[in-house]
C-alpha positions in Angstrom: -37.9 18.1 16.7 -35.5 21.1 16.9 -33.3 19.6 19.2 -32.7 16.8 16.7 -32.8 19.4 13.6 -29.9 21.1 15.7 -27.8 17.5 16.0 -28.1 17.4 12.2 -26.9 20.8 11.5 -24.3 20.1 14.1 -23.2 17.7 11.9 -23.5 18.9 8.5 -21.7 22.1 10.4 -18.7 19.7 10.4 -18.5 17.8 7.6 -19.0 21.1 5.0 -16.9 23.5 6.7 -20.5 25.9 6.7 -20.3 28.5 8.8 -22.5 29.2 11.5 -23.3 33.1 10.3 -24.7 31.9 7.6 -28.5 31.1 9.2 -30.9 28.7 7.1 -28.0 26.8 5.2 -28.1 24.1 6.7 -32.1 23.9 6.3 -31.4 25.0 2.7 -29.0 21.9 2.0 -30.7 19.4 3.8 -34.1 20.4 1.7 -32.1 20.3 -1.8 -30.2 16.7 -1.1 -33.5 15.2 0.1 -36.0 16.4 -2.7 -32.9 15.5 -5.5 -32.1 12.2 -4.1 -35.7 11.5 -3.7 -36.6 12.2 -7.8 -33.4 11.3 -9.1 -32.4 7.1 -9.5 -28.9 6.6 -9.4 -29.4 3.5 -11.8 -30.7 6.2 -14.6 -27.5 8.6 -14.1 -25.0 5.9 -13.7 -26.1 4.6 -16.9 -26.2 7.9 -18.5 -22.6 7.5 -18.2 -21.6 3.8 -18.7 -23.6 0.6 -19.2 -24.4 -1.3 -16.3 -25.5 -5.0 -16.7 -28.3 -6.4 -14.2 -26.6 -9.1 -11.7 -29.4 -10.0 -9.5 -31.2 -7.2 -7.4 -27.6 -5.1 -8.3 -26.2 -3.2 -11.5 -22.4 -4.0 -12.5 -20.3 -2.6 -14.9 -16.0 -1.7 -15.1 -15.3 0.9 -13.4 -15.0 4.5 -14.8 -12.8 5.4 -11.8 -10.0 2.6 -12.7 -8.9 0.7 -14.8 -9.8 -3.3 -14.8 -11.1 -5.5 -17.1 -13.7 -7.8 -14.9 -16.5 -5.3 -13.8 -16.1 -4.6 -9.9 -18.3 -1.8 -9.7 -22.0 -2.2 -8.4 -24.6 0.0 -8.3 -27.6 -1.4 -5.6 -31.0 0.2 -6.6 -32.9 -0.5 -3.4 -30.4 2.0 -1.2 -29.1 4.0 -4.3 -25.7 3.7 -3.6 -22.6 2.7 -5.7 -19.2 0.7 -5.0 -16.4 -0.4 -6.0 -15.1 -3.7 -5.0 -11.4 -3.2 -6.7 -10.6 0.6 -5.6 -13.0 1.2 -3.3 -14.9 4.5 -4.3 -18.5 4.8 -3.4 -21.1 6.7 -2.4 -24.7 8.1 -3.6 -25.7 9.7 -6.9 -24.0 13.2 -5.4 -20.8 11.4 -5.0 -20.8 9.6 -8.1 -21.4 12.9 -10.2 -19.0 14.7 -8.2 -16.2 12.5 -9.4 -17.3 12.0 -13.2 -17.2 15.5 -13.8 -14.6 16.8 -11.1 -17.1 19.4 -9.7 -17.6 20.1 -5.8 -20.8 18.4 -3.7 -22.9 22.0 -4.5 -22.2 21.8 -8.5 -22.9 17.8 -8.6 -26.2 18.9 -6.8 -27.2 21.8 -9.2 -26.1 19.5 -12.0 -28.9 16.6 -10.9 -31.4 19.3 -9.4 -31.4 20.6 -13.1 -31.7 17.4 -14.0 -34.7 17.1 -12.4 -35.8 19.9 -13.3 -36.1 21.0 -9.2 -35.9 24.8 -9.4 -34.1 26.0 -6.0 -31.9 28.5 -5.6 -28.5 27.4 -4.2 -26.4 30.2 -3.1 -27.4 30.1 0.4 -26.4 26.4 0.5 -23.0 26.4 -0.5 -20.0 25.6 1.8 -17.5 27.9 2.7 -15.2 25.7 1.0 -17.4 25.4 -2.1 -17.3 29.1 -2.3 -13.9 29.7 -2.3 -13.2 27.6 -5.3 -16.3 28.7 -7.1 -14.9 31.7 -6.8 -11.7 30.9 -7.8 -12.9 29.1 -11.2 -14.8 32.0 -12.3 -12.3 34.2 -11.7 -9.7 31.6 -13.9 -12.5 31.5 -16.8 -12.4 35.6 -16.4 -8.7 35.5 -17.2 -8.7 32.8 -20.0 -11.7 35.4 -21.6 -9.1 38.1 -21.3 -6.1 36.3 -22.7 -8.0 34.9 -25.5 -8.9 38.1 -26.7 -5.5 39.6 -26.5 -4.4 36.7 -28.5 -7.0 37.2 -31.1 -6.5 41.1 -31.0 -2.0 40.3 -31.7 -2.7 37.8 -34.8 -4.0 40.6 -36.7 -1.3 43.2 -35.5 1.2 44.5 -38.9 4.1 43.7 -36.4 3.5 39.7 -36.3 3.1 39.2 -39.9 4.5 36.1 -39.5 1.7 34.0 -38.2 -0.6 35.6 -40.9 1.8 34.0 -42.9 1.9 30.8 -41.3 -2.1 30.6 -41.5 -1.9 31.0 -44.7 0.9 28.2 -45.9 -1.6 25.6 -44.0 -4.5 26.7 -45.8 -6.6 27.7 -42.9 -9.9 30.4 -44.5 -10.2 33.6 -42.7 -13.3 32.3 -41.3 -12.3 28.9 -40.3 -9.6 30.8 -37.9 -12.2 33.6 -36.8 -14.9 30.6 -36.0 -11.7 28.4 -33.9 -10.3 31.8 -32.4 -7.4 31.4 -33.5 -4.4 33.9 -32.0 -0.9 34.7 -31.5 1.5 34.9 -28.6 4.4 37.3 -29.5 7.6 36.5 -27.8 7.7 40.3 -26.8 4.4 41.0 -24.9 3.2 42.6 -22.1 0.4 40.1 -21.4 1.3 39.2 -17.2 1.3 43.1 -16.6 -2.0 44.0 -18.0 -3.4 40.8 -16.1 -2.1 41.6 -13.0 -4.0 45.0 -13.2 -6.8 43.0 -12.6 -6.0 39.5 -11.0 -3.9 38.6 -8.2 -1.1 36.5 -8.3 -2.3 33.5 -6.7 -4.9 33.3 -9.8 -2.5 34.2 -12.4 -0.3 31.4 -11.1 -2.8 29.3 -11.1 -4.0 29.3 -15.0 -0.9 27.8 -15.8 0.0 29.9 -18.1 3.0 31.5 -17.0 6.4 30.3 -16.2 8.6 32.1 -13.9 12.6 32.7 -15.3 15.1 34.6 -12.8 12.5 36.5 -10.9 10.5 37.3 -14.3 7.2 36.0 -15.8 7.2 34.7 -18.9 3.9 33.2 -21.2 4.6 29.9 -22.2 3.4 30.6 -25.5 5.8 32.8 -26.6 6.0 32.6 -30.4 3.3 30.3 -30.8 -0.3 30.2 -32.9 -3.1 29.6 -30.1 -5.6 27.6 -30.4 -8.0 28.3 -26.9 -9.9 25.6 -26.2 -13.2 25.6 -25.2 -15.4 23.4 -23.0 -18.8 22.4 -24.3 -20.4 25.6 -22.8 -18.3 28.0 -25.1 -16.1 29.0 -22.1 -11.9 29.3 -23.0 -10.6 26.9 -20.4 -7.0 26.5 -21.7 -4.9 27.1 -25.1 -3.0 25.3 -27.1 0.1 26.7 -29.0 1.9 25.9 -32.6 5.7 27.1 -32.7 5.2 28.7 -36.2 9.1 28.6 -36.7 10.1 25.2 -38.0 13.6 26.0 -37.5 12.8 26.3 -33.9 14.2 23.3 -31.5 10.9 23.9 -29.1 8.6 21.5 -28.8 6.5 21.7 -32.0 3.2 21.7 -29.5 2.5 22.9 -26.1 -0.8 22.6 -23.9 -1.9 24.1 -20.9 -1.1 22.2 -18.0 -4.1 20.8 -15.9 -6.0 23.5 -13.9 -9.0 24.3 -11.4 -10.8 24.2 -15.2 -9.0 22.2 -17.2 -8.1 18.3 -17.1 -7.2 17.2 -20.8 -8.3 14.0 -19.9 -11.7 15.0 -19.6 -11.7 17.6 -22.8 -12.4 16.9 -26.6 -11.0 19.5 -29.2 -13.4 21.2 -31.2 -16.3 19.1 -29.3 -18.0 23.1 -28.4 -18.6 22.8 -32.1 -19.4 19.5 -33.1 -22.0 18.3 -30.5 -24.4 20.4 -32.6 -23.3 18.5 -35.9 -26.7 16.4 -37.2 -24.3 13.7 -38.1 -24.6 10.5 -36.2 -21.3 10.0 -35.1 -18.2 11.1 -34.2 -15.0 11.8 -36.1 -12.7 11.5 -33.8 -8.8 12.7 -34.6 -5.6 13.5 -33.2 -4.8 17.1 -33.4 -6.2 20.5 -33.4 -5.1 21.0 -37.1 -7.1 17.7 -38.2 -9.9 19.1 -36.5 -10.0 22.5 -38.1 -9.3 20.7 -41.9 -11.8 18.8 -41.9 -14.6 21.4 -40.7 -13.1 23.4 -43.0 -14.5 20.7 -45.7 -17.9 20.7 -43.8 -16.7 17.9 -42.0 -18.7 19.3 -38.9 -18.5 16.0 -36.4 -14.9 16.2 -36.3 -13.3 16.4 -32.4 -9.3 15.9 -31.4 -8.0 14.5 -28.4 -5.4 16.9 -26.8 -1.7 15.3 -26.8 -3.7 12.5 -24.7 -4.8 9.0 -25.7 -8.4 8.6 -25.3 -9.6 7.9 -21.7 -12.7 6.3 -20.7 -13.8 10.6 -19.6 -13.9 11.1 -23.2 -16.1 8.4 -24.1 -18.4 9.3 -21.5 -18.2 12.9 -22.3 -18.9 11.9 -26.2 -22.0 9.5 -25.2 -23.7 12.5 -23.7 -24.3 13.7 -27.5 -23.7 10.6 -29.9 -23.4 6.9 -29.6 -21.5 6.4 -33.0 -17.9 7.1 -33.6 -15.2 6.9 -36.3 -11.9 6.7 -35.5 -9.5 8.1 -37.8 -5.9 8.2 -36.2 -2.5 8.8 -38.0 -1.9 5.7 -40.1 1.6 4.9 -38.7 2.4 2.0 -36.8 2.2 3.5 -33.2 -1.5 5.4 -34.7 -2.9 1.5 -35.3 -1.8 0.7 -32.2 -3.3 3.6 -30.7 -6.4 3.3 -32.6 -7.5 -0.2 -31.1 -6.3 1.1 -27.6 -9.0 3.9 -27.9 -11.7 1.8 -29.9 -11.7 -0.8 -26.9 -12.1 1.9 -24.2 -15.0 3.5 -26.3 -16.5 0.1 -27.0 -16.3 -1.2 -23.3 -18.0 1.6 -22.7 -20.8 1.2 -24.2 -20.2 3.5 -27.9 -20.5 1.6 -31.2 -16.9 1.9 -32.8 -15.3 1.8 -36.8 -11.9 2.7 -37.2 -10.9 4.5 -40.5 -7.8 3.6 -42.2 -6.2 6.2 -44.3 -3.7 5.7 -47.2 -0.7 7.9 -48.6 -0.9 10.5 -46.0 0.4 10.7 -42.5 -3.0 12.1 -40.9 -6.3 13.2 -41.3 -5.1 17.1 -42.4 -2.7 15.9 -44.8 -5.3 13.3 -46.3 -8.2 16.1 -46.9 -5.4 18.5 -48.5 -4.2 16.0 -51.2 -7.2 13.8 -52.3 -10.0 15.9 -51.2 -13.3 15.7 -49.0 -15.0 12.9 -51.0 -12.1 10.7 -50.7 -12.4 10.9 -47.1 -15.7 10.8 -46.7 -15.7 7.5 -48.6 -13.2 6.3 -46.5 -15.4 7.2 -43.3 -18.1 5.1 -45.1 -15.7 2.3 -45.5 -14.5 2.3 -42.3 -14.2 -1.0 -39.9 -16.2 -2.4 -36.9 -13.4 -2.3 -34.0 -14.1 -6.0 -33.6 -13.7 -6.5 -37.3 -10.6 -4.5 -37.4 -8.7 -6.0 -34.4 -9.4 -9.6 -36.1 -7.8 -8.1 -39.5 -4.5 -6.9 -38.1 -4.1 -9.8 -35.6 -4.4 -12.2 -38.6 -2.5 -9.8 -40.3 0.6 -11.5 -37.6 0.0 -14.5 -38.2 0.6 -17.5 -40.7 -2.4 -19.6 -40.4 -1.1 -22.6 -42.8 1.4 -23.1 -39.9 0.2 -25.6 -37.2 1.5 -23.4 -34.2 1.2 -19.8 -35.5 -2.5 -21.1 -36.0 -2.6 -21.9 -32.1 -1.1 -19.0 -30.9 -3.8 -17.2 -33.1 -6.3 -19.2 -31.4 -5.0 -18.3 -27.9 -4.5 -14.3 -28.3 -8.1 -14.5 -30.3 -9.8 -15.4 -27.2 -7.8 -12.9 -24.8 -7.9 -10.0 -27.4 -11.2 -10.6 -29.7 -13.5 -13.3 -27.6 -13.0 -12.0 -23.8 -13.6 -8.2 -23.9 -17.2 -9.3 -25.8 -19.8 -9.2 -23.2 -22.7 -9.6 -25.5 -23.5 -13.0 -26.3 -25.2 -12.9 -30.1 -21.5 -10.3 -30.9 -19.4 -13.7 -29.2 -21.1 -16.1 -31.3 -20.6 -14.1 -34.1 -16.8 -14.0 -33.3 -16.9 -18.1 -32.8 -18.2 -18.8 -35.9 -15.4 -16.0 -37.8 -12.5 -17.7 -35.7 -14.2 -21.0 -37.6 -13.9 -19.9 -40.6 -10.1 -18.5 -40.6 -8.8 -22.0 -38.9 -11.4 -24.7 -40.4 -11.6 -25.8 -36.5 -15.2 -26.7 -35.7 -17.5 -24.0 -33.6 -19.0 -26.2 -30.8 -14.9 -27.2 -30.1 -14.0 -23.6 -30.0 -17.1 -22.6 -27.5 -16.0 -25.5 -25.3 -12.4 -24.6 -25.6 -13.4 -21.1 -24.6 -15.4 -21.9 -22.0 -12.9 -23.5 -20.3 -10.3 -20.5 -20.7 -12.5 -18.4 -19.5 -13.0 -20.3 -16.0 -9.6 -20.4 -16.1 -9.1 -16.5 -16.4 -11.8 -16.3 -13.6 -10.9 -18.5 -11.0 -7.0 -16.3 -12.0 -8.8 -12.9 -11.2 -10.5 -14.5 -8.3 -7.3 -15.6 -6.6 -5.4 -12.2 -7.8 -8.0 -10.4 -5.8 -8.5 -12.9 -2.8 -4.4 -12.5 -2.2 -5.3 -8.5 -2.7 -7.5 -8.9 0.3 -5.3 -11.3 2.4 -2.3 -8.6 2.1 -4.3 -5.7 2.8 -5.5 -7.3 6.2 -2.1 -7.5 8.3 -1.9 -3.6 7.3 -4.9 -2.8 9.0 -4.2 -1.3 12.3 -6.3 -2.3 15.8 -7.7 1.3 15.3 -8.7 0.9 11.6 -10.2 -2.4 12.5 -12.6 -0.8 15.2 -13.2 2.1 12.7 -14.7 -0.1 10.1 -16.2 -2.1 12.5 -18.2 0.3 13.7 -19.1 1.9 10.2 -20.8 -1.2 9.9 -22.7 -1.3 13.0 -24.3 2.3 11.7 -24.7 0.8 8.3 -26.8 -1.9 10.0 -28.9 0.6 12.5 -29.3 3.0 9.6 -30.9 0.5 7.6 -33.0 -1.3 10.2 -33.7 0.8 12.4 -36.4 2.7 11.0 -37.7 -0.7 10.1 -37.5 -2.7 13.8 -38.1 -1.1 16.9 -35.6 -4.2 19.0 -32.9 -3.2 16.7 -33.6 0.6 17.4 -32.8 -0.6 21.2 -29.7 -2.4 20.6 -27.1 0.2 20.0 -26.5 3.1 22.1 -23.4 5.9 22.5 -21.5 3.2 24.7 -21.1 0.7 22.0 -19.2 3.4 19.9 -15.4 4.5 20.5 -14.4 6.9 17.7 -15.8 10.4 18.1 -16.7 10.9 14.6 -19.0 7.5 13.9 -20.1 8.3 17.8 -21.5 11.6 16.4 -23.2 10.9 13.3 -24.7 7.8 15.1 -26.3 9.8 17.4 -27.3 12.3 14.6 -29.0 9.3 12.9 -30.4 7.9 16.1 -32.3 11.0 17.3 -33.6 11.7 13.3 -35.0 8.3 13.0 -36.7 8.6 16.9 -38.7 11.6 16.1 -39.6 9.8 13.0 -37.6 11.3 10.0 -37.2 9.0 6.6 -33.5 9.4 6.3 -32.4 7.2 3.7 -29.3 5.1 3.3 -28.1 7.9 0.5 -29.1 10.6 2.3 -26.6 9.8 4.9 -24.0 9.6 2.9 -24.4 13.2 1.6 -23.0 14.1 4.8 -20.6 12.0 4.8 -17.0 13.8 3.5 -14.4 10.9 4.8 -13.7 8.7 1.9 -12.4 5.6 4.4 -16.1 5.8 6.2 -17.9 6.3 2.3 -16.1 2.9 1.6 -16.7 1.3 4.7 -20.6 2.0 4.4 -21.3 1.5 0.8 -18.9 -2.1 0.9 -21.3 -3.2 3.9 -24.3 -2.1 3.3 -24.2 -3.6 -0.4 -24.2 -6.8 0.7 -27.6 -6.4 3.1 -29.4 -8.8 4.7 -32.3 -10.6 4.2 -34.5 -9.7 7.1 -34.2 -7.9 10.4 -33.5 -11.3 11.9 -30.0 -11.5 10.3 -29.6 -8.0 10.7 -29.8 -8.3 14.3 -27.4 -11.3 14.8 -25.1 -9.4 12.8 -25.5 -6.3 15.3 -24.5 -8.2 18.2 -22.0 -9.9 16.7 -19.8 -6.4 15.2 -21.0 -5.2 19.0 -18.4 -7.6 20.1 -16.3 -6.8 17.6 -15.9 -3.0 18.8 -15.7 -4.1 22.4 -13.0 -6.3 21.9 -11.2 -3.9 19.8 -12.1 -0.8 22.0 -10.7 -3.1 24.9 -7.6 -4.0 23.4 -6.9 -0.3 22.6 -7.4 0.4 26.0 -5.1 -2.3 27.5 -2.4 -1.2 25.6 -2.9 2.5 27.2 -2.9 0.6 30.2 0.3 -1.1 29.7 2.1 2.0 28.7 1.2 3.8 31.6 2.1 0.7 33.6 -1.4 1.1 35.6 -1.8 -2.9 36.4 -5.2 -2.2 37.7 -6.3 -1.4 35.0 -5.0 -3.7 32.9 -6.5 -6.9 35.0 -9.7 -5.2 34.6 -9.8 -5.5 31.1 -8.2 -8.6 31.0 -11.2 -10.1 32.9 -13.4 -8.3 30.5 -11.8 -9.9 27.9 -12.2 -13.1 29.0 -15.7 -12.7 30.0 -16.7 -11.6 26.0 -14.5 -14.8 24.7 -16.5 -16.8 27.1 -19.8 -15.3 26.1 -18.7 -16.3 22.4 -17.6 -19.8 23.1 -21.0 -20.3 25.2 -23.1 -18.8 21.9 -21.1 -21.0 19.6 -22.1 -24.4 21.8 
């Protein structure tokens, strides 16, 4: 057994850059992924974070890595895996954390051994590479600590009275900008030097939060009243900064750029606060200043999105605490339009969504300042099912006494109202309002519907099969035998364990590529001396997202028993040969050795002759 423990370390060696002074790592890694894939079920995480929808044996849902709106992405229970069919991500449970929250293989595994409440200790199984930039991220939330506190410390200084003065005209309490940690960024400070007394310049540059002018470093908050912005374990990430000056022609708002720690994609304003609210939904608002007035009026639930529309991040991020929210955008045209944008991400994603229309002010700030907290909170109360409020302001376009404005109504009901429903009782529901509006009879518009929605099918279907055809001619002889022969270990991986004539089909010799060549041999010698290695625990070790989509594609189609497994075998056997040969010949050619060249000629002749004699 050691000899084959040693192929396996060999291998995890490669693919996570762990170096070999490090002894036991290997044995500490490989211990941690098995006992965490073997308690945790993707199906339970995946869901966690968007709703999947049972299709068969599979799961399906959209995708949270891209946009689309027919699901493409499949989760298969049986080998805990995940794919996607439209932008070809996939992977195990490790993988699928490791993108969702941006963290590195070790953090994704500490996140779902918490989960699973598997208490191991993990520094001796971190990568080199892991290290590094765990390293690197505490030392960024180290100087974000610092900075915030300088900025605290120069709001209260005699000498930059005029932010005092600024908090004051918008009406933020003492303790509303003491609980927010609120600060200021003189245009005069010596902020860079004192960092660099303790940081070096490679981290400095990368907090973003310096700009460099003629040779000199300058904050890029100069002038400006900081908000820092904290991620939802109280740690300053970034800042945000208000140009206090109104006479200023700087942009009135400036974030942080994205970091090692920051993406604003993936961060909620004020969400370190609210997550703890016992409210059951929530508030969600544009800006910082929305956020702090209304927890100023107790409105605790309140979060802001960050110069950013709303991403489908954010709704997972805001399903870990709530599954209610209230949408309360600025009430201008381009804030509507905004609003439905956001309430269908949230909605598709599985969050029940009103949206809150507000009157005689141009955001949720102004709106609490002139008419108070009750007013708002009975606007809250009053606030519209997204469904209800995309039918209002599409009528709202329409005249329906008019013959065609009442067909054209029909038309982008069904793309904008009827389509994105996937629950059958909501649809109905929606059938029987688009009744009402036109007078046109339910069991006509169902049948209508139907039909447009085969339509819109068979459409996507044919987008997607001309996808495929173009992608093929771009597909190199090389890439071809590559994937080839990621499926031929998808299929021995599978069935090996399970059929002892399939264990006997595939050796070295029917591999080309060095890298499948070695983790085929890694798999065959684990699965000899009798080690359970699951379909998902091989792809822990698997770092090369062409061979990750190659293996979860395949393998998520299975077969039905090891009779079809092996046919298939032998069939993507002379698939690699013929490719492997062709490579070959064309060496052969360019080297002019005509030898050669016949010889694998009548090699390939032989395997076309073996094919045509199977096929009689």
């Amino acid at each position: 057994m050691k000899n084959v423990k040693r192929y396996f370390k060999k291998f995890v060696e490669i693919n996570l850059n762990c170096p070999k002074k490090h002894e036991g790592e290997h044995d500490v890694l490989e211990r941690i992924v098995e006992q965490v894939l073997n308690k945790v079920d993707i199906v339970d995480i995946v869901s966690s974070y968007i709703p999947l929808k049972r299709v068969g044996v599979n799961f399906r849902a959209l995708c949270p890595f891209h946009s689309e709106k027919t699901p493409s992405f499949y989760v298969s229970p049986a080998k805990q895996i995940f794919h996607c069919f439209g932008c070809g991500v996939g992977g195990n449970v490790i993988h699928f954390v490791m993108r969702m929250e941006n963290l590195t293989f070790t953090e994704a595994l500490k996140v779902l051994a918490q989960r699973a409440k598997i208490n191991i200790e993990f520094s001796e199984s971190q990568s080199a590479k892991d290290r590094a930039l765990a390293k690197q991220k505490e030392e960024l939330i180290n100087l974000h600590k610092d900075c915030f506190e300088y900025f605290q410390e120069q709001l209260y200084l005699r000498k930059n009275i005029e932010a005092a003065k600024y908090i004051i005209k918008r009406r933020i309490a003492k303790d509303t900008a003491k609980r927010f940690g609120l600060g200021f960024c003189p245009e005069k400070n010596d902020l860079y030097d004192r960092l660099s007394q303790k940081y070096s310049k490679e981290i400095i540059d990368l907090s973003g939060i310096f700009l460099e002018r003629n040779g000199k470093n300058y904050c890029r908050f100069e002038g400006r009243l900081i908000f820092p912005i904290f991620d939802t374990m109280n740690r300053v990430i970034a800042f945000g900064g208000r140009i206090i000056s109104d006479a200023s022609a700087a942009p009135k708002y400036m974030n942080s750029p994205d970091t090692l720690i920051f993406s604003k994609s993936r961060i909620l304003y004020g969400l370190n606060i609210a997550k703890q609210s016992k409210e059951s939904e929530f508030v969600v608002v544009e800006g910082y200043m929305d956020v702090i007035a209304l927890h100023q009026e107790g409105i605790d639930n309140a979060v802001g999105v960050l110069g950013t529309a709303l991403t489908q991040d954010h709704s997972f991020l805001l399903r870990r605490y709530k599954n209610e929210v209230v949408l309360c955008l600025d009430s201008d045209e381009a804030g509507k339009k905004a609003a439905i944008r956001s309430a269908d991400i949230l909605y598709q994603n599985g969050l029940m969504v009103r949206v809150m229309e507000l009157e005689g002010a141009k955001d949720p700030d102004e709106y609490i300042k002139r008419f108070g907290k009750d007013a708002f909170l009975l606007k809250k109360q009053n606030s519209m099912f997204v469904i209800d409020y995309k039918v209002k302001e599409l009528k709202n376009q329409y005249d329906l006494t008019k013959s065609d404005q009442k067909f054209r109504f029909v038309r982008e009901y069904f793309e904008k109202i009827l389509i994105p429903i996937s629950n059958e009782v909501e649809r109905q529901e929606y059938i029987k309002k688009l009744s009402d509006l036109t007078g046109v009879n339910e069991n006509v518009i169902s049948k209508e519907f139907s039909k447009t929605t085969q339509k819109e099918l068979k459409r996507i279907e044919n987008i997607n099969y001309f996808k495929q055809i173009q992608q093929k001619p771009v597909l190199s002889d090389f890439e071809m035998l590559k994937k080839n022969e990621n499926y031929l270990l998808s299929l021995y991986t599978e069935w090996a364990p399970k059929s002892e004539e399939i264990r006997s089909l595939l050796t070295e010799e029917d591999f080309y590529t060095e890298d499948v060549k070695n983790i085929f041999t890694a798999v065959k010698n684990l699965i000899n001396e009798g080690m359970e290695l699951s379909y998902s625990m091989l792809l822990s070790f698997v770092t090369d997202e062409s061979i990750l989509f190659d293996l979860t594609s395949f393998s998520s189609k299975g077969f039905e028993n090891a009779d079809t497994a092996k046919k298939a075998i032998e069939e993507l056997k002379v698939k690699v040969k013929t490719l492997g040969l062709k490579l070959e010949l064309k060496a052969a050619q360019q080297q002019n050795d005509n030898l050669k060249i016949t010889q694998i000629l009548d090699e390939l002749k032989k395997l076309k002759a073996g094919r045509e004699g199977e096929g009689r």
